[in-house]
VOPAGU-2260 file (C-alpha; in pm, 1 decimal, decimal comma):
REM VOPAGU-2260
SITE   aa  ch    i         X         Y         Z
SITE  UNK   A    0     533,1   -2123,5    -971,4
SITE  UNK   A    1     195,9   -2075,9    -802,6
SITE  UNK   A    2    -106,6   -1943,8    -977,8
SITE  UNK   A    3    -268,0   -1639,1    -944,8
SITE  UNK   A    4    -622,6   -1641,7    -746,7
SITE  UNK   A    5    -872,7   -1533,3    -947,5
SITE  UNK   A    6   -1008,5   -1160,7    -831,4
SITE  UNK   A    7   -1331,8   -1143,7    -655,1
SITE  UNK   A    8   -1619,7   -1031,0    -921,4
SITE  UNK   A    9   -1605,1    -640,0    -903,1
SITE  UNK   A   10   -2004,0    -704,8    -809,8
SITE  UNK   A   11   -1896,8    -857,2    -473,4
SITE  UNK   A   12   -1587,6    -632,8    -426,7
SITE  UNK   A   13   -1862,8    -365,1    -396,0
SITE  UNK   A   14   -2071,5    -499,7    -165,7
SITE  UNK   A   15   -1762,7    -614,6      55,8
SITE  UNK   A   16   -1653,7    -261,0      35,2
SITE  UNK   A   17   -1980,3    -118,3      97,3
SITE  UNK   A   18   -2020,3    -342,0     476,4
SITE  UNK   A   19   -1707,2    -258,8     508,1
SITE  UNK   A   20   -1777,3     100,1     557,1
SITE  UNK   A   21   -2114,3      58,8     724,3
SITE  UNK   A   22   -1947,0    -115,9     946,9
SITE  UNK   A   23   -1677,0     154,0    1021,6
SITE  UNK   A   24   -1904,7     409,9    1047,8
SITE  UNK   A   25   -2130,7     218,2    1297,6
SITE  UNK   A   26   -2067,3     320,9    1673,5
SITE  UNK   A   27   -2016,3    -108,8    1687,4
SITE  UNK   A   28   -1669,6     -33,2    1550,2
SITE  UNK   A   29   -1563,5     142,9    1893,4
SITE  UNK   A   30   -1510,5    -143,0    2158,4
SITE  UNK   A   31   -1587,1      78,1    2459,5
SITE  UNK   A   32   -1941,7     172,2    2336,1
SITE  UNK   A   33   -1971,7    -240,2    2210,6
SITE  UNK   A   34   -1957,9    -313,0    2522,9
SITE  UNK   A   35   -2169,0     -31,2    2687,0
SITE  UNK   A   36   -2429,7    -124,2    2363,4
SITE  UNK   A   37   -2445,9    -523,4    2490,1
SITE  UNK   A   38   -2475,6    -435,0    2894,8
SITE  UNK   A   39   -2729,6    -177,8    2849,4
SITE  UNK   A   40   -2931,1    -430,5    2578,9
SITE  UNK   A   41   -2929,6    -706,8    2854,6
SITE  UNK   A   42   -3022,1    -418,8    3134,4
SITE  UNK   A   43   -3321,0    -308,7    2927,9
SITE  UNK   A   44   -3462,9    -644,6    2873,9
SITE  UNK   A   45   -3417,2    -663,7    3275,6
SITE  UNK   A   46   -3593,9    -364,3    3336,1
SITE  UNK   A   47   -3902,6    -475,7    3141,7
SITE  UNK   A   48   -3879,1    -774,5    3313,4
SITE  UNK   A   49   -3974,0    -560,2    3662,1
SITE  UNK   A   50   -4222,1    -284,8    3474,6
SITE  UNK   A   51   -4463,6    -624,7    3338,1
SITE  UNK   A   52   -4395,3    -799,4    3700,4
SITE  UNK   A   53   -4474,7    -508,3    3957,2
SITE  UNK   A   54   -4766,5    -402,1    3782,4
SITE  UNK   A   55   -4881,1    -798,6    3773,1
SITE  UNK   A   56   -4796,2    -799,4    4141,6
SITE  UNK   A   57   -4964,6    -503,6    4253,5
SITE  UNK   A   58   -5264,2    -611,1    4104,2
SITE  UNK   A   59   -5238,6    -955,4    4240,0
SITE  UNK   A   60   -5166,2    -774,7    4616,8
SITE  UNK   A   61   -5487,9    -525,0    4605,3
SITE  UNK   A   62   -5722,5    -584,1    4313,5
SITE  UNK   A   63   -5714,7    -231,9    4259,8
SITE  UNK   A   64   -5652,4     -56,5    3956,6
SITE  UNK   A   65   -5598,2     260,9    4165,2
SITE  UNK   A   66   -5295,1     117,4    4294,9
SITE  UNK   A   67   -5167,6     117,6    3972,9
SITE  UNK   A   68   -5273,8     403,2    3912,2
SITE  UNK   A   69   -5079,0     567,4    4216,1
SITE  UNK   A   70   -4748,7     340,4    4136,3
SITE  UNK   A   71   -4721,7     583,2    3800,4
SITE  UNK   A   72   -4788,2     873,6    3985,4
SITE  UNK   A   73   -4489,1     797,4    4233,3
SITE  UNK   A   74   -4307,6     720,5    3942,2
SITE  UNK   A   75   -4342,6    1020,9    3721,8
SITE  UNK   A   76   -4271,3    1313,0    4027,0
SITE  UNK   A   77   -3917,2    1233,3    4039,4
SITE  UNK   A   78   -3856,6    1230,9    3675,4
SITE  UNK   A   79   -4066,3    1604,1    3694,7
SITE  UNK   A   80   -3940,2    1767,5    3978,2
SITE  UNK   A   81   -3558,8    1595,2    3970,6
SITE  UNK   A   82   -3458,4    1541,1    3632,0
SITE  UNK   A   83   -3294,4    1873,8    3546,5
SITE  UNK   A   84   -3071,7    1893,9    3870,7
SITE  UNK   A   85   -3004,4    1534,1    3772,7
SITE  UNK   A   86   -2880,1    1705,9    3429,6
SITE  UNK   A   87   -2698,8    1984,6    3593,8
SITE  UNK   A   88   -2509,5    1733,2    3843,3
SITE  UNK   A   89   -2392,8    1531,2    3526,0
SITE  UNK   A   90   -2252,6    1862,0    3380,0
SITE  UNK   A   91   -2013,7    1914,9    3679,6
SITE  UNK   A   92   -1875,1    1507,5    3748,6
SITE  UNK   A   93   -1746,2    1252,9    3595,4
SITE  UNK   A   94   -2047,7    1083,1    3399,2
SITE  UNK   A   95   -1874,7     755,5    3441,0
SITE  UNK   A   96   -1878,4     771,6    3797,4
SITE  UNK   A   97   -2230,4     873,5    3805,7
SITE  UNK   A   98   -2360,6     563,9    3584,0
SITE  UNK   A   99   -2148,4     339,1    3859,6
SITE  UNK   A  100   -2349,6     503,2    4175,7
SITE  UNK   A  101   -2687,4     531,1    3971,6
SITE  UNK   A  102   -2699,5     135,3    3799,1
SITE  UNK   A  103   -2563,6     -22,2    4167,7
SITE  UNK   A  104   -2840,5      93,6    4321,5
SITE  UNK   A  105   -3098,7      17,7    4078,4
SITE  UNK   A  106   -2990,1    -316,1    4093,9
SITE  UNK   A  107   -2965,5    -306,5    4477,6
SITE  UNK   A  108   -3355,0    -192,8    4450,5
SITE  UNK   A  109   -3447,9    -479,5    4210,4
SITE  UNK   A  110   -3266,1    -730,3    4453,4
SITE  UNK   A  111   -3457,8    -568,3    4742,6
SITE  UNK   A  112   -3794,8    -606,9    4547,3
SITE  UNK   A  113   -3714,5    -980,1    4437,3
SITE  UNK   A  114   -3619,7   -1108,1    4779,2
SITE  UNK   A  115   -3901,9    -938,7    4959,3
SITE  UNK   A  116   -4131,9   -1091,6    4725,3
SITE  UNK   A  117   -3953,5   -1454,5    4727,4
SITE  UNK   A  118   -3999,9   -1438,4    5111,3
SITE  UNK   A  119   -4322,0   -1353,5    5124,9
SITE  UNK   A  120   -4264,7   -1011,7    5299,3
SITE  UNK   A  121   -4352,4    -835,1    5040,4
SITE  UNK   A  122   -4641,4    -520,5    5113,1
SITE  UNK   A  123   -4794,1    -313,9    4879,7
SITE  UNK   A  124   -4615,3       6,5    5000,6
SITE  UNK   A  125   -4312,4    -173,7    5001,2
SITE  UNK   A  126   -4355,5    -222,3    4636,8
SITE  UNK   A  127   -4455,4     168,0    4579,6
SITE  UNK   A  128   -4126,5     280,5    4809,7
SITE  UNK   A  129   -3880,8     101,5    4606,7
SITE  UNK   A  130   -4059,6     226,2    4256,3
SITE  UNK   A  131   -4026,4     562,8    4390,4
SITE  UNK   A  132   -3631,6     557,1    4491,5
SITE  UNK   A  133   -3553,2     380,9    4156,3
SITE  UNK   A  134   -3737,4     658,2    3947,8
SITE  UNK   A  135   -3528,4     890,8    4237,1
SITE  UNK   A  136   -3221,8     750,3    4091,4
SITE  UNK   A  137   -3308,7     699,9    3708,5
SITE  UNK   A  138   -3356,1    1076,4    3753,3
SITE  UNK   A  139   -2984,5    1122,7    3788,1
SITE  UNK   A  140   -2898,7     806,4    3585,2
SITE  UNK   A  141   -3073,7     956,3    3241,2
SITE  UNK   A  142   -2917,8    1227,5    3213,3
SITE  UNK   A  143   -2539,4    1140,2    3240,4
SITE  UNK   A  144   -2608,9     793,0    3012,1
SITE  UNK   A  145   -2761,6    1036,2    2726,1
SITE  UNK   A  146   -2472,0    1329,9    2743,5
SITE  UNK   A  147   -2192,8    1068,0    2766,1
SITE  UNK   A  148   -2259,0     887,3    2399,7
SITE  UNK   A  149   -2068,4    1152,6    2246,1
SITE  UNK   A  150   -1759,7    1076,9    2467,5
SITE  UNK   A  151   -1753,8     686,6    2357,5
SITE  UNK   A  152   -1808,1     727,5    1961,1
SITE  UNK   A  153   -1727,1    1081,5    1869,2
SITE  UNK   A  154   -1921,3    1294,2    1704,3
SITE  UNK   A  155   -1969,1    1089,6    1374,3
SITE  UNK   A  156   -2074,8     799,8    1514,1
SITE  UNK   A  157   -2328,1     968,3    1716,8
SITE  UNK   A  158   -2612,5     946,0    1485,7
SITE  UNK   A  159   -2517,4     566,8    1441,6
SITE  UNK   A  160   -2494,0     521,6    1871,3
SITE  UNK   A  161   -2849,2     674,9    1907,4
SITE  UNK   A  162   -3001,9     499,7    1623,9
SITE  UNK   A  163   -2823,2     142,8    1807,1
SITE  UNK   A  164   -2980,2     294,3    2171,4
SITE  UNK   A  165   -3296,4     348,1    2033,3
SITE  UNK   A  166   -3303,9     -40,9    1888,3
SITE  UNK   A  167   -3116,3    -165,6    2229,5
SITE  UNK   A  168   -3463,4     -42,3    2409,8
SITE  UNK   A  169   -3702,3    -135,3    2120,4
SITE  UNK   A  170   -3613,9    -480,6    2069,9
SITE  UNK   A  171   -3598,2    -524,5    2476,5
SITE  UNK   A  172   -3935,0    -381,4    2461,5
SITE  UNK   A  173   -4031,4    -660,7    2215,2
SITE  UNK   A  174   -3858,5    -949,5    2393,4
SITE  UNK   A  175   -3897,5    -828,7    2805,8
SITE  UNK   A  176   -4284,3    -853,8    2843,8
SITE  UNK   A  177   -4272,6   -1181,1    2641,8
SITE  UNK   A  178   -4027,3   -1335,7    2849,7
SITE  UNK   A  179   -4190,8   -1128,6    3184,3
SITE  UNK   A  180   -4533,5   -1315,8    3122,2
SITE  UNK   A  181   -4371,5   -1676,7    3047,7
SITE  UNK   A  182   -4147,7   -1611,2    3353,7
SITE  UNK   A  183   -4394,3   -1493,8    3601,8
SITE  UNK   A  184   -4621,8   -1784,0    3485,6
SITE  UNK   A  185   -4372,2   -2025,4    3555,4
SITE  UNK   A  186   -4176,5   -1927,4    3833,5
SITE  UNK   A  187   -4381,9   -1638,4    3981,4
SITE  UNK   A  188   -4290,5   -1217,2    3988,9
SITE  UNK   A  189   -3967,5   -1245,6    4238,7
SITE  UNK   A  190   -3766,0   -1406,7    3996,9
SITE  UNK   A  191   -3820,5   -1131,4    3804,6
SITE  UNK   A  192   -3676,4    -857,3    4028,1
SITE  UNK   A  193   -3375,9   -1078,9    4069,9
SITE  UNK   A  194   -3273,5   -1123,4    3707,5
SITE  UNK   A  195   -3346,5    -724,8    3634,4
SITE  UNK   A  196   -3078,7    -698,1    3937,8
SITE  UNK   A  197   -2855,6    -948,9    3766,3
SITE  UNK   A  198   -2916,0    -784,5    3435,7
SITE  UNK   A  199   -2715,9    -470,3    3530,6
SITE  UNK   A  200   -2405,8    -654,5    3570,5
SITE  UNK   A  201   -2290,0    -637,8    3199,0
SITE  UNK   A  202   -2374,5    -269,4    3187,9
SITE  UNK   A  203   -2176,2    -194,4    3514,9
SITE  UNK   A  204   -1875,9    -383,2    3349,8
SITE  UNK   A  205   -1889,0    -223,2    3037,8
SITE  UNK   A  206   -1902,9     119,9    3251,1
SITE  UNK   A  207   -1595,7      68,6    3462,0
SITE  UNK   A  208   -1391,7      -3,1    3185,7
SITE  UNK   A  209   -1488,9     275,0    2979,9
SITE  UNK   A  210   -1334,6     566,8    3174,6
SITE  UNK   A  211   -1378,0     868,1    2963,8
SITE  UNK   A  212   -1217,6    1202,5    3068,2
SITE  UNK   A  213   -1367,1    1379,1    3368,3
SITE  UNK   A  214   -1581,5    1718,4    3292,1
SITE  UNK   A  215   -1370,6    1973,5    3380,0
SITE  UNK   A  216   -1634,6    2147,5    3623,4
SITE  UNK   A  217   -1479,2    2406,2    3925,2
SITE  UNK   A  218   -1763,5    2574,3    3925,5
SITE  UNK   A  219   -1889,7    2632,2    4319,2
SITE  UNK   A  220   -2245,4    2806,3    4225,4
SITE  UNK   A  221   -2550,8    2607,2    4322,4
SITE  UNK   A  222   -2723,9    2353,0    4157,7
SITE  UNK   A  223   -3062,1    2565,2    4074,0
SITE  UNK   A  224   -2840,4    2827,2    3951,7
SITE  UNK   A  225   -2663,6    2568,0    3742,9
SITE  UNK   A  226   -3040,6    2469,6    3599,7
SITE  UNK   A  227   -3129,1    2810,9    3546,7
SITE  UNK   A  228   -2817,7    2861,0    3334,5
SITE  UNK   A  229   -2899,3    2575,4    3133,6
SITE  UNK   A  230   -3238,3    2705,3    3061,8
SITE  UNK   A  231   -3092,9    3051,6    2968,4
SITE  UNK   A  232   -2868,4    2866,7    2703,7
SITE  UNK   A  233   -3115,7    2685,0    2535,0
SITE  UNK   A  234   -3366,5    3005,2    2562,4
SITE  UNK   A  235   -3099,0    3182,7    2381,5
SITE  UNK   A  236   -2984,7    2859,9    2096,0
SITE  UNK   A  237   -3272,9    2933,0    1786,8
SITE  UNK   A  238   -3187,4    2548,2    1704,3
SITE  UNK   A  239   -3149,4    2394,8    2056,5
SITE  UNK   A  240   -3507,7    2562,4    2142,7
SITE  UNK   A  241   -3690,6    2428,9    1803,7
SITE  UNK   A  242   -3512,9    2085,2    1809,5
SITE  UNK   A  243   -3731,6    2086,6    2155,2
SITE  UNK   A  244   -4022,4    2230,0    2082,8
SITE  UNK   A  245   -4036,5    2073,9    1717,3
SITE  UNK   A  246   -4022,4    1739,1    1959,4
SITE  UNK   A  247   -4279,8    1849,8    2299,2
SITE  UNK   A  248   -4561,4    1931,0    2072,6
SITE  UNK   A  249   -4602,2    1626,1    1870,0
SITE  UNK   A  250   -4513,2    1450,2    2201,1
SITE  UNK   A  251   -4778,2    1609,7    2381,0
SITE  UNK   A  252   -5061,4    1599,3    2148,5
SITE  UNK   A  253   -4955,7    1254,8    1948,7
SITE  UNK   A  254   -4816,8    1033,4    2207,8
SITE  UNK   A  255   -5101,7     940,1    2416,4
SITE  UNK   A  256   -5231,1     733,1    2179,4
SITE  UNK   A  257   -5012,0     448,9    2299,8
SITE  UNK   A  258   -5225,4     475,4    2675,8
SITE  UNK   A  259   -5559,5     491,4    2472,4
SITE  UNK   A  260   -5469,8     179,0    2233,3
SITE  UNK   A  261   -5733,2     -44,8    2464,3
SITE  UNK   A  262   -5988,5     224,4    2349,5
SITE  UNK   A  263   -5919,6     156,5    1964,0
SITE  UNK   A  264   -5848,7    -215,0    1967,1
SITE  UNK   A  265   -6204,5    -289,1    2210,2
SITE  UNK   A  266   -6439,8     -35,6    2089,7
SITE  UNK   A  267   -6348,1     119,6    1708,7
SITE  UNK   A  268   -6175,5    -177,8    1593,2
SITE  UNK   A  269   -6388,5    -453,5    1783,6
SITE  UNK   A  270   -6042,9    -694,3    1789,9
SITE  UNK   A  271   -5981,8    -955,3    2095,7
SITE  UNK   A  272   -5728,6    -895,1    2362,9
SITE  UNK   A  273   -5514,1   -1130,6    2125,4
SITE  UNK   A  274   -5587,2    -828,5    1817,0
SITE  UNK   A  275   -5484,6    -586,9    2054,3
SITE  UNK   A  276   -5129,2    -726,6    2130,0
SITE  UNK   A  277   -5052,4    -784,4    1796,2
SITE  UNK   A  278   -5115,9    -426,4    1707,4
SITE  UNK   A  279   -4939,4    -353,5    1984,4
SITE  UNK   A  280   -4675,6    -541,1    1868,4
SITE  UNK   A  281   -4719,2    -435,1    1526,9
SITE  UNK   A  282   -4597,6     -27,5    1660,6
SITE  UNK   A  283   -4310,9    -174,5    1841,5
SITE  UNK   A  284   -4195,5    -347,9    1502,0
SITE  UNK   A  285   -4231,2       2,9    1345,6
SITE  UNK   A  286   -4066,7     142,3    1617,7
SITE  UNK   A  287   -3741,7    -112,9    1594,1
SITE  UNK   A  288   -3776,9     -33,8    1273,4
SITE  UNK   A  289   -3756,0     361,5    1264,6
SITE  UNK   A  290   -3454,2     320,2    1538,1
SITE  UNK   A  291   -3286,9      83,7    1312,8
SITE  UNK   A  292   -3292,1     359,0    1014,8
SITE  UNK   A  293   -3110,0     642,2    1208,3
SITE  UNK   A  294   -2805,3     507,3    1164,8
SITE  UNK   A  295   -2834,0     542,8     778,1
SITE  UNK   A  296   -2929,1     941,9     800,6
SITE  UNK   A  297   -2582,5     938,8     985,0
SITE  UNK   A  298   -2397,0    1089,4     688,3
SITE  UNK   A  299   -2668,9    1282,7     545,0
SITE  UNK   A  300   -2658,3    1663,9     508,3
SITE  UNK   A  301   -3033,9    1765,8     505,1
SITE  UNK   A  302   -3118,5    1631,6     867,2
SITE  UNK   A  303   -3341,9    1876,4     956,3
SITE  UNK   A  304   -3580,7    1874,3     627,6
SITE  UNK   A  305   -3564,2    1480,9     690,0
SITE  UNK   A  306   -3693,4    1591,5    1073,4
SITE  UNK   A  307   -3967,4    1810,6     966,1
SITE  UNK   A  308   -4050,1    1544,0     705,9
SITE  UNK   A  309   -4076,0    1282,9     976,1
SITE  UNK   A  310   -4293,3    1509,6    1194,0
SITE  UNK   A  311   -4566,8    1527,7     969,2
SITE  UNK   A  312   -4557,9    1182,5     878,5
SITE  UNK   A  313   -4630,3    1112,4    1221,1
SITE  UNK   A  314   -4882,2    1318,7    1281,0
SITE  UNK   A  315   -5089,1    1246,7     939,4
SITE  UNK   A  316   -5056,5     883,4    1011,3
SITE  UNK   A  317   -5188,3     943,3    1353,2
SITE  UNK   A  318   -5508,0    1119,1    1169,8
SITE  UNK   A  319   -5542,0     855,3     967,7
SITE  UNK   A  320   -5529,8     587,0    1231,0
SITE  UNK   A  321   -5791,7     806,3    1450,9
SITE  UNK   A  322   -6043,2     783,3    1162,0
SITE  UNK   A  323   -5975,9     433,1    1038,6
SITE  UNK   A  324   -6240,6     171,4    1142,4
SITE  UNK   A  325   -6040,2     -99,0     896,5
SITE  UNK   A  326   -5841,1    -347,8    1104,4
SITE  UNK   A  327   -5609,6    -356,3     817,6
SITE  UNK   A  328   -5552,7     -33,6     743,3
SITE  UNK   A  329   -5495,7     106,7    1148,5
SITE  UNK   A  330   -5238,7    -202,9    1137,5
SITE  UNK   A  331   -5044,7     -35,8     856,9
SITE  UNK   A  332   -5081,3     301,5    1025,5
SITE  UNK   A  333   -4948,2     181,4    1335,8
SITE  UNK   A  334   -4619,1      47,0    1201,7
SITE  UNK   A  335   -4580,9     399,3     994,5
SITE  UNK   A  336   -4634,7     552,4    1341,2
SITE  UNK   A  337   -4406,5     333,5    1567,6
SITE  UNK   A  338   -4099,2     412,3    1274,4
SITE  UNK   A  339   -4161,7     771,6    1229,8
SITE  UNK   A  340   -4202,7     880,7    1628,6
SITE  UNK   A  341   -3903,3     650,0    1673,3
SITE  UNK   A  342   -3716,9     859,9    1420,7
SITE  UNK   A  343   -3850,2    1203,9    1559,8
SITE  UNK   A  344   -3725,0    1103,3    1897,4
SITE  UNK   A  345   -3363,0     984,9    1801,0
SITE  UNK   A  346   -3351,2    1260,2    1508,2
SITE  UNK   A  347   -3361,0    1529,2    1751,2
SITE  UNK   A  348   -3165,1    1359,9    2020,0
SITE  UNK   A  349   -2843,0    1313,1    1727,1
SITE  UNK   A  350   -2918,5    1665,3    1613,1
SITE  UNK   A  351   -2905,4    1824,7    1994,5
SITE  UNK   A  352   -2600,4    1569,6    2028,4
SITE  UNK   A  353   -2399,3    1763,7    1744,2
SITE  UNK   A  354   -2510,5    2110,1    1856,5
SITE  UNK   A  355   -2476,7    2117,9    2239,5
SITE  UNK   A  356   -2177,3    2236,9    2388,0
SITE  UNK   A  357   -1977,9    1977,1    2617,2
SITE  UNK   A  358   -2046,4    2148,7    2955,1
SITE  UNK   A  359   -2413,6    2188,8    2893,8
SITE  UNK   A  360   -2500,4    1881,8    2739,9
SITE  UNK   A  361   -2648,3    1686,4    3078,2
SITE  UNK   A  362   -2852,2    1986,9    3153,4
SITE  UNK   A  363   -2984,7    2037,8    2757,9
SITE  UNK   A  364   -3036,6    1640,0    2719,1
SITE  UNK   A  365   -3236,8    1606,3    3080,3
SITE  UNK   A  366   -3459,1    1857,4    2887,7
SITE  UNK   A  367   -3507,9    1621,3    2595,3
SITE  UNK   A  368   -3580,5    1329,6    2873,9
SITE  UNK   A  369   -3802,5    1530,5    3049,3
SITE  UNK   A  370   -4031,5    1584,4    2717,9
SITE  UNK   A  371   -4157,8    1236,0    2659,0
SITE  UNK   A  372   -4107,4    1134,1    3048,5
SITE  UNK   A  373   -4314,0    1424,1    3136,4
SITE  UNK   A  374   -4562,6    1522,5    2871,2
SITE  UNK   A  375   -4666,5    1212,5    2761,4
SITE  UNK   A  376   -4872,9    1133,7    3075,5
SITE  UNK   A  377   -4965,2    1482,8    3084,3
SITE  UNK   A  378   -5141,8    1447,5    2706,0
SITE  UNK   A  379   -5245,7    1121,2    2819,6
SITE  UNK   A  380   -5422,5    1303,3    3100,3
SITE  UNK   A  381   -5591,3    1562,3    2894,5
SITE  UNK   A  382   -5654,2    1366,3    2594,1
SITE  UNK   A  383   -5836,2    1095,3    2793,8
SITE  UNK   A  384   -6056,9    1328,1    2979,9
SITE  UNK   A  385   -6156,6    1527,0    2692,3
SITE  UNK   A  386   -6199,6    1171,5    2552,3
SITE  UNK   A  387   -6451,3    1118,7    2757,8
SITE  UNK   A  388   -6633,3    1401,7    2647,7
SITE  UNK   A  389   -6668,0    1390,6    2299,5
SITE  UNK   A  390   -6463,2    1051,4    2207,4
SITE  UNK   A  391   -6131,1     942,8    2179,0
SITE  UNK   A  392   -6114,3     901,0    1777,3
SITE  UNK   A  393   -6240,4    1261,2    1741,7
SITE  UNK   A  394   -6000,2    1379,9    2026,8
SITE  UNK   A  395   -5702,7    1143,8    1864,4
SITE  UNK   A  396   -5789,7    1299,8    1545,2
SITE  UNK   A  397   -5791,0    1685,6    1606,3
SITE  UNK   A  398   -5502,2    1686,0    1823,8
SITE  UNK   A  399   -5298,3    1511,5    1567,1
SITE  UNK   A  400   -5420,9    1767,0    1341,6
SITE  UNK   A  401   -5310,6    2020,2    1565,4
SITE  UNK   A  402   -4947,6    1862,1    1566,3
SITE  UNK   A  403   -4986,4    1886,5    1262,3
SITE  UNK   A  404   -5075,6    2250,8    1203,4
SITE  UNK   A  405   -4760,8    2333,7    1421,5
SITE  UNK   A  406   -4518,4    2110,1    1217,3
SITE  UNK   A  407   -4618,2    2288,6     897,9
SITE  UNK   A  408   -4567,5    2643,8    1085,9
SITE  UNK   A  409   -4291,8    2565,1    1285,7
SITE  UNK   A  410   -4098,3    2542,3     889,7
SITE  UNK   A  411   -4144,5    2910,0     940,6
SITE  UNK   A  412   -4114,3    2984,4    1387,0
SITE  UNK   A  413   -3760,2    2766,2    1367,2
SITE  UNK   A  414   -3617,5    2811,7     995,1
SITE  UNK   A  415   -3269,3    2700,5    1171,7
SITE  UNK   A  416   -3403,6    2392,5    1260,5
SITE  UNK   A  417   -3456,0    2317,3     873,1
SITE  UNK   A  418   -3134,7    2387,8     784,4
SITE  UNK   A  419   -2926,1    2194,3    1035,6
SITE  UNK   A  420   -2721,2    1953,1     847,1
């Protein structure tokens, strides 16, 4: 006769039971998008491997900052003039088969760059050509990676797979420049450009054995026509159009204060290069941070108070920071920051996720790339020159306050938005 094992304290049995259904609800639970998770983790920490090494190497190459200056410029006008026919081409074939054409040749173009530069061939056009066709090809890849999520996890997991996306690219933005700097110290920028090639191995992998169903697209109308239709249908959507506006505003007056960080570390808050990294670093915690709490709003009925909540938390913080001359306190600010335009960002992607319609989800989601790919270096733009003028804290300030302004009236332009579950 055998005894009887004691039961687990009822304590523990709750917390057991508790993981236990975080961890079915998490998008981790479906193999396919475990997989896709890992690869595209390793490929982001590849691809700031290249961002931190070409700008190092242009500079090294010319000495001039207008070089770098130019390399952002041939950057941004494919994501601006190609992104929405890359949206409408990922609404008529398979997504899957576009992720397999679009990652092989970024990491053809990162081998390119590497072994140029190992050789010594390496020119500064060269360097400017390649940036341009892998921008060219992100503009395609972008689209089709956002819209297939759904696909993979289902619709609810998809809160959980854009709160684990959002980490994937925050934590590879804390860890790529770190290892980027020891790297290029060590073994010089090529080597780089070579691993970022490597790095899309595991994603490719994880792609090819994913093979979700094929859009069922006949349709023989033309491309702009197809972008003009997805236009239309988010013109038309009350929700799809405030979940984007709600998101291009804040973007457009808020963002830029990422580009105009040097300004506030050297001149309001008098801090070293050293002080500015770590508040650098500080936002990108926040930002981990903010992705890593999606996940929990996952279940949560009152998504869209939490989203206009968010918005204004981001934009008061952002007023603060402008008018803070306490080391301190702007490091606080900057971690509230990081989290809550973190949350905005995936917020509204999940919401648009749940919302969209299958056959116009590339077009509608190259929309929601296009807003911080495009007017983020637009605000930068106008921010910084009106900067100029009368000071960035003052300009920081009243354009936050703006964003601000709009969040509180767009409770009453987009109502729907509010009361999306």
């Amino acid at each position: 006769m055998t005894a009887d094992r004691p039961a687990a304290p009822s304590g523990e049995t709750s917390r057991l039971a508790r993981l236990h259904a975080a961890l079915t609800a998490s998008a981790l639970a479906v193999p396919a998008y475990r997989r896709y998770w890992a690869g595209m983790l390793v490929s982001n920490i590849g691809s700031w491997l290249q961002l931190v090494a070409q700008g190092w190497l242009i500079l090294a190459l010319t000495g001039s900052p207008a070089y770098l200056g130019l390399y952002g410029l041939l950057r941004s006008i494919p994501t601006l003039t190609i992104t929405l026919v890359g949206g409408a081409v990922a609404d008529r074939v398979d997504r899957r088969r576009i992720l397999l054409v679009t990652q092989s040749l970024a990491a053809l173009l990162a081998l390119l760059l590497g072994i140029l530069d190992l050789t010594g061939t390496i020119r500064p056009w060269q360097i400017l050509a390649i940036a341009f066709a892998t921008a060219t090809v992100m503009a395609f890849d972008n689209p089709a990676r956002q819209a297939m999520v759904p696909g993979l996890v289902g619709n609810d997991r998809v809160a959980s797979a854009v709160g684990l996306n959002s980490a994937a690219w925050n934590a590879a933005a804390v860890i790529g420049p770190s290892l980027a700097g020891l790297l290029v110290a060590a073994a010089g920028t090529g080597w780089a450009f070579v691993l970022n090639g490597v790095s899309y191995l595991p994603v490719l992998w994880a792609v090819w054995t994913i093979a979700p169903a094929p859009p069922e697209r006949t349709s023989t109308t033309s491309l702009l026509v197809h972008v003009r239709v997805g236009l239309r249908a988010v013109r038309h959507d009350r929700r799809l159009l405030g979940l984007l506006t709600l998101l291009a505003v804040p973007t457009f007056l808020g963002r830029p204060y990422l580009q105009l960080m040097p300004v506030f570390a050297r001149d309001i808050l008098h801090t070293s290069a050293a002080g500015y990294g770590a508040l650098m670093g500080i936002n990108g915690v926040g930002a981990l941070s903010g992705a890593l709490l999606v996940g929990r709003l996952g279940a949560r009925q009152d998504r869209g108070r939490i989203l206009f909540l968010v918005n204004l938390v981001f934009a008061a913080t952002l007023v603060g920071f402008a008018l803070s001359r306490w080391l301190e306190l702007s490091a606080i600010l900057l971690f509230l920051i990081g989290a809550s335009q973190t949350l905005l960002m995936a917020l509204t992607n999940t919401l648009i996720q749940l919302i969209v319609p299958d056959e116009f989800r590339g077009r509608v989601m190259a929309l929601y790339t296009l807003i911080p790919m495009g007017l983020m270096p637009l605000g930068t733009m106008a921010l910084g020159g009106i900067g100029d003028l009368f000071g960035v804290p003052a300009t920081v300030a009243v354009a936050a306050s703006g964003a601000l302004v709009f969040t509180l009236a767009g409770r009453r332009l987009f109502p729907e938005v509010y009361r999306l579950a």
